[in-house]
C-alpha positions in Angstrom: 97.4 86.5 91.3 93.9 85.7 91.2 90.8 88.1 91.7 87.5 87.0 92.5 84.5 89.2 93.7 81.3 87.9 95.2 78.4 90.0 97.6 77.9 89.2 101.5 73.8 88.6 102.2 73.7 92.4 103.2 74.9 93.5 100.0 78.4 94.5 100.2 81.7 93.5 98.2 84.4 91.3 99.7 87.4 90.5 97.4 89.3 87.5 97.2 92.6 87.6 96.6 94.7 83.9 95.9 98.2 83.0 94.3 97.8 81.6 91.0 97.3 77.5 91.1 95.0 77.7 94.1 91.9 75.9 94.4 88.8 77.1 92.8 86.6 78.6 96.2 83.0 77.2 96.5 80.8 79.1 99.2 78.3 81.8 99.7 77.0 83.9 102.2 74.1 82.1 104.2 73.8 84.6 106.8 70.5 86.5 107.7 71.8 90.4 107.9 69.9 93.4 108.3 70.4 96.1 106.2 73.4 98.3 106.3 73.3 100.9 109.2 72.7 104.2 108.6 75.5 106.6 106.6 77.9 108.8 108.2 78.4 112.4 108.3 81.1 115.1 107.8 81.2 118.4 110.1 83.3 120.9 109.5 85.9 122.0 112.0 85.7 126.3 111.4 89.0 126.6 113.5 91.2 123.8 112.2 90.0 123.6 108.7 89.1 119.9 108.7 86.6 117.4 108.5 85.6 114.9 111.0 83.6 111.4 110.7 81.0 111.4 112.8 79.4 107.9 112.4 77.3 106.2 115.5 76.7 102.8 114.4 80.5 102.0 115.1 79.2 102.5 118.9 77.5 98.7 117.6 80.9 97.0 116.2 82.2 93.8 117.5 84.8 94.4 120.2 87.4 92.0 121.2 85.3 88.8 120.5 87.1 85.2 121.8 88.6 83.5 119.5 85.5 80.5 118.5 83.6 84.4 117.6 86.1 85.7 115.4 84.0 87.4 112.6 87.0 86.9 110.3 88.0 83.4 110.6 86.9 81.2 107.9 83.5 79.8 107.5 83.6 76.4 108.8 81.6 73.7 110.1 78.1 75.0 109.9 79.6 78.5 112.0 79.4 81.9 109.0 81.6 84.5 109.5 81.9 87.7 107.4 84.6 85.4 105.4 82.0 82.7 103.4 85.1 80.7 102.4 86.9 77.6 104.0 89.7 79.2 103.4 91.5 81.8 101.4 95.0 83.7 100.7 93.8 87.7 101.5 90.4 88.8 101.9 89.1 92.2 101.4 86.1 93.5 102.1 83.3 96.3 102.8 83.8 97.3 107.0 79.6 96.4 108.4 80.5 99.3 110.6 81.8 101.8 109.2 83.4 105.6 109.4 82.4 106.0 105.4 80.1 104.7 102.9 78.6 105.6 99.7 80.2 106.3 96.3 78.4 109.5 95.2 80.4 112.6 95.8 79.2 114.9 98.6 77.4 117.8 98.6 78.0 119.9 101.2 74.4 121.2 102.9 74.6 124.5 103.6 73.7 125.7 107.1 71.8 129.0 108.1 74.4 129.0 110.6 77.8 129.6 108.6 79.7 127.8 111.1 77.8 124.6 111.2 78.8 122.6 107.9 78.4 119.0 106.7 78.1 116.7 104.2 77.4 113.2 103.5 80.3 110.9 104.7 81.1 109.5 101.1 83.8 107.2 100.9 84.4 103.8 101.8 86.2 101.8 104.4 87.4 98.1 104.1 88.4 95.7 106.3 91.8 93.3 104.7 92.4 89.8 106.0 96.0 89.2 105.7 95.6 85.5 106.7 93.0 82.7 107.6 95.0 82.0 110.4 93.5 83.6 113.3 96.4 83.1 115.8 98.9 84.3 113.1 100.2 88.2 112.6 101.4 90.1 109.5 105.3 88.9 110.3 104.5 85.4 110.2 103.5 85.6 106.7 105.6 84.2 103.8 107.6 86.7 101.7 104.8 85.5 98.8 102.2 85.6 101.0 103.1 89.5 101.6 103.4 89.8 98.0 99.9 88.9 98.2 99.0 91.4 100.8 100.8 93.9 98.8 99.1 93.4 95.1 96.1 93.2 97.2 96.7 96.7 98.6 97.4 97.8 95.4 94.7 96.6 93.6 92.1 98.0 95.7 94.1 102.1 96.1 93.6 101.7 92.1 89.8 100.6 92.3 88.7 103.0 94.9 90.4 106.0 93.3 88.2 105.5 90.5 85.1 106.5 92.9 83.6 109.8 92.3 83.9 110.5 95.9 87.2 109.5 97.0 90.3 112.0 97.6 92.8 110.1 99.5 93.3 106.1 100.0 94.9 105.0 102.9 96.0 101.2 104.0 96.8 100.7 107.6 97.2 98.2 110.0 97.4 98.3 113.9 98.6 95.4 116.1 97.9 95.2 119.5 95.2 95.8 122.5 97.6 99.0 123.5 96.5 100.7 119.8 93.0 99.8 120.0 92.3 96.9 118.3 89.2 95.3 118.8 89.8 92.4 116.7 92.8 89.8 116.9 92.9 88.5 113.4 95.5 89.1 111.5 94.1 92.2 109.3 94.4 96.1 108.7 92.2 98.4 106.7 91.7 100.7 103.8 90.1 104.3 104.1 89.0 105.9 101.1 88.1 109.3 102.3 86.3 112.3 100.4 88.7 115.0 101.3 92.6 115.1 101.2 93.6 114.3 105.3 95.2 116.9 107.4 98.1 115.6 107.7 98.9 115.1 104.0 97.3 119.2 103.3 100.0 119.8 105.6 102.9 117.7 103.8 102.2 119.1 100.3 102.4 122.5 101.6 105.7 122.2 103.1 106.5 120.3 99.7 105.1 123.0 97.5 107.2 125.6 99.6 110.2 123.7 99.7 110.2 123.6 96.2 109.3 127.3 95.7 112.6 127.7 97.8 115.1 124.9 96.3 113.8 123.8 92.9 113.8 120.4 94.4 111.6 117.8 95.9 111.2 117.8 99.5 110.9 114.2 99.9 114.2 113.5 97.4 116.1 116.0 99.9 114.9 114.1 103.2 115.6 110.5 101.8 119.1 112.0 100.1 119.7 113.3 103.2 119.3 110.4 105.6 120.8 108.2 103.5 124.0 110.4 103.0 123.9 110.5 107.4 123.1 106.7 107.9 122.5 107.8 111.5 119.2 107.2 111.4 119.1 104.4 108.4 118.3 101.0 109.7 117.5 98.6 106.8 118.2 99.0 102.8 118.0 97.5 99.8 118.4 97.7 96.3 114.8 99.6 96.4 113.8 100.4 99.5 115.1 102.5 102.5 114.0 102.7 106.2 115.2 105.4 108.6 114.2 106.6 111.8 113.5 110.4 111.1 115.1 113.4 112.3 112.1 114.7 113.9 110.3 111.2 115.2 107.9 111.8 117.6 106.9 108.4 118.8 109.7 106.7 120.6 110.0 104.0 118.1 109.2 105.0 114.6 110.4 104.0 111.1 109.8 105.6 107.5 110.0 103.5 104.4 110.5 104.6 101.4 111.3 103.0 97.7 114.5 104.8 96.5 112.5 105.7 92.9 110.1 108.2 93.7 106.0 107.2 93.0 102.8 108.9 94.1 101.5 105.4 95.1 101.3 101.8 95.1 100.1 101.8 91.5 103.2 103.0 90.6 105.8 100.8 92.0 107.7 99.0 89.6 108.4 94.9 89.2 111.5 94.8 91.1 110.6 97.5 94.1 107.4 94.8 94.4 109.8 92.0 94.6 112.2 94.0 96.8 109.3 95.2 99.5 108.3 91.1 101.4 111.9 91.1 102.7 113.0 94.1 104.0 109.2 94.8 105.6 109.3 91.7 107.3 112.7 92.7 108.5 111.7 95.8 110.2 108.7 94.0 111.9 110.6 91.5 113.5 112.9 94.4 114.8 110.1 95.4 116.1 109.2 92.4 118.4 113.0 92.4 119.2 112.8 95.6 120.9 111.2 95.1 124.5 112.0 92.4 126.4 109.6 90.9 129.1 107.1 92.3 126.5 103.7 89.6 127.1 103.5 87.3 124.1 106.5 88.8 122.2 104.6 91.0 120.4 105.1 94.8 119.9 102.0 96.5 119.4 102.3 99.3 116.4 100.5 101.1 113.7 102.0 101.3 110.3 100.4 102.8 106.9 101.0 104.0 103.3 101.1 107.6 102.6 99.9 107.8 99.2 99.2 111.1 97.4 95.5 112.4 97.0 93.6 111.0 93.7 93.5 114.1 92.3 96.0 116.6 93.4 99.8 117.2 94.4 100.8 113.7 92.7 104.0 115.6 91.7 105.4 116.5 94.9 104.4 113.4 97.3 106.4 110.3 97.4 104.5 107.1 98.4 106.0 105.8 101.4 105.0 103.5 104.4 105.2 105.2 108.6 105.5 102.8 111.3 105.3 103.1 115.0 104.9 101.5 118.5 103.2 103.6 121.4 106.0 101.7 124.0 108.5 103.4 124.9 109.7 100.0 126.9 108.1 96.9 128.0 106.3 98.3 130.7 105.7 101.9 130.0 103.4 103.1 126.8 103.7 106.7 124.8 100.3 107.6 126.1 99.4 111.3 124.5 99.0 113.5 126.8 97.7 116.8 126.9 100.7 118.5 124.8 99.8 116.0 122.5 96.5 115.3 122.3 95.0 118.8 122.9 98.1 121.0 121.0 99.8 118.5 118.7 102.7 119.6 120.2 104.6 116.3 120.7 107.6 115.6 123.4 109.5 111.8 122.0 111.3 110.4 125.2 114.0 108.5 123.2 116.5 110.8 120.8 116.3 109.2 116.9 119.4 108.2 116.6 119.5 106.1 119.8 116.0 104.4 118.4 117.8 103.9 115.0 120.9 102.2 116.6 118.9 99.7 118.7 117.3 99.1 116.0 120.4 98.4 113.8 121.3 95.8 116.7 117.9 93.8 116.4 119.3 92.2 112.6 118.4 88.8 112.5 
């Protein structure tokens, strides 16, 4: 793999990422930008315990351009993009609008009123083109070119764990108009956020007390444990497993985990990296299999890496990826609806091991 790091004209980093034997890249950024908007802001939630971005200038972000205004395409024939290259094999770089920025840790400002706290939003968020393609998606990639995607990923959890300010790095991707996306390229994203997320607070404490209990892992248990079933197993390999769990909430949702246990991407080992292109690409064409009558053949889903927090409870979590599609069938979404959305108390309209077994049936 090769690295190279240049500055858009506003001043921030975008990474290049090629195999080794490509083409030297010429190219710079010849746009006029303003300066970067204003920084975000943390409040504190009193009741919940949490933090929440609060960041206006993403009211101002580009939403579902057409395709000749794609601010990710390549820079061609006299038209700049936030990509300054002709072309390129994954390109990474600072969001222009986004939920985090700055690399100095926060300081939380206290409040005369004990109830109203915040901080700087420190962190960073990053914006990764999987492709130059614009009509392509991540499942059309080569099984090298998501090697690619995957040393990229890797690459940037170490380098942004290194900032004073980070906690937590999280790569993401969603697919589809039904999830929100506002942009069709083929990309995800990266948050680097200054606190450890809710959901992950909540994981390492059932860990910690599962381990208080058992002497064991909790995440060694639940893969043992679905893998001894096979119920709910879809796809394996000689590194990797992927299982529906026992508990899904989403109608369609698979967990993926390497069968070694690592806090994160850093971590993985030669053969798990070699071992990850196939079996990813796998379930994501199950995916598209699922619905059909869907429009264009495309399931729309989320999917990210649960890594564990820079700087705490590296012991007990166990790096693995969660992916899901808010359809429950071609014509009817997963919307979340008040039990949901205002308790977190979720209802899944399809049982796991149904969602597992169709699955199973979608092997191509």
């Amino acid at each position: 793999m090769r690295r190279e790091r240049i500055h858009l004209a506003d001043g921030r980093e975008l990474v290049y990422y090629d195999h080794d034997g490509a083409p030297e890249r010429v190219g710079s950024d010849e746009r006029d930008l303003a300066g970067r908007p204003p920084g975000s802001e943390l409040r504190y939630d009193p009741f919940l315990g949490v933090w929440v971005m609060v960041a206006a200038s993403r009211q101002d972000r580009t939403y579902l351009p057409l395709a000749d205004d794609c601010p990710l395409c390549p820079s061609r024939d006299g038209r700049h993009t936030e990509v300054p290259a002709a072309d390129y094999g994954v390109a990474v770089l600072e969001n222009r609008f986004p939920a985090l920025s700055g690399e100095q840790a926060s300081v939380v400002e206290l409040p005369l009123d004990p109830s109203h706290v915040r901080r700087d939003g420190s962190g960073r968020c990053e914006v990764v083109c999987y492709s130059p393609r614009h009509d392509a998606s991540f499942v059309d990639l080569s099984p090298a070119d998501v090697e690619l995607v995957l040393e990229a990923w890797t690459d940037r959890t170490a380098a942004l764990s290194t900032i004073p300010a980070v906690e937590q790095v999280f790569c993401f991707e969603n697919r589809g108009a039904d999830v929100g996306v506002t942009l069709q390229h083929p990309h995800g994203q990266i948050y680097a956020y200054p606190f450890v997320t809710p959901r992950t607070r909540r994981a390492l404490d059932s860990a910690r007390e599962h381990e208080v209990r058992t002497g064991r892992n909790l995440y060694d248990d639940v893969l043992a444990a679905e893998r001894r079933d096979g119920s709910r197993v879809v796809a394996e390999n000689r590194s990797w497993t992927a299982f529906v769990p026992f508990a899904a909430r989403w109608p369609y949702e698979v967990h993926l985990y390497p069968r070694r246990r690592v806090p994160d991407l850093t971590a993985l080992a030669d053969e798990e990296r070699e071992d990850f292109p196939s079996i990813y690409l796998d379930l994501l064409r199950r995916f598209d299999g699922l619905f059909d009558g869907l429009a264009g053949g495309r399931t729309p889903y989320m999917s990210g890496w649960h890594q564990a927090p820079v700087r705490s409870g590296r012991e007990l979590l166990a790096l693995h990826l969660e992916m899901f599609t808010v359809r429950r069938s071609a014509d009817k979404l997963k919307y979340l609806a008040s039990s949901e959305s205002g308790m977190d108390a979720f209802a899944n309209d399809v049982v796991p091991e149904v969602a597992a077994a169709r699955l199973r049936e979608l092997a191509q």
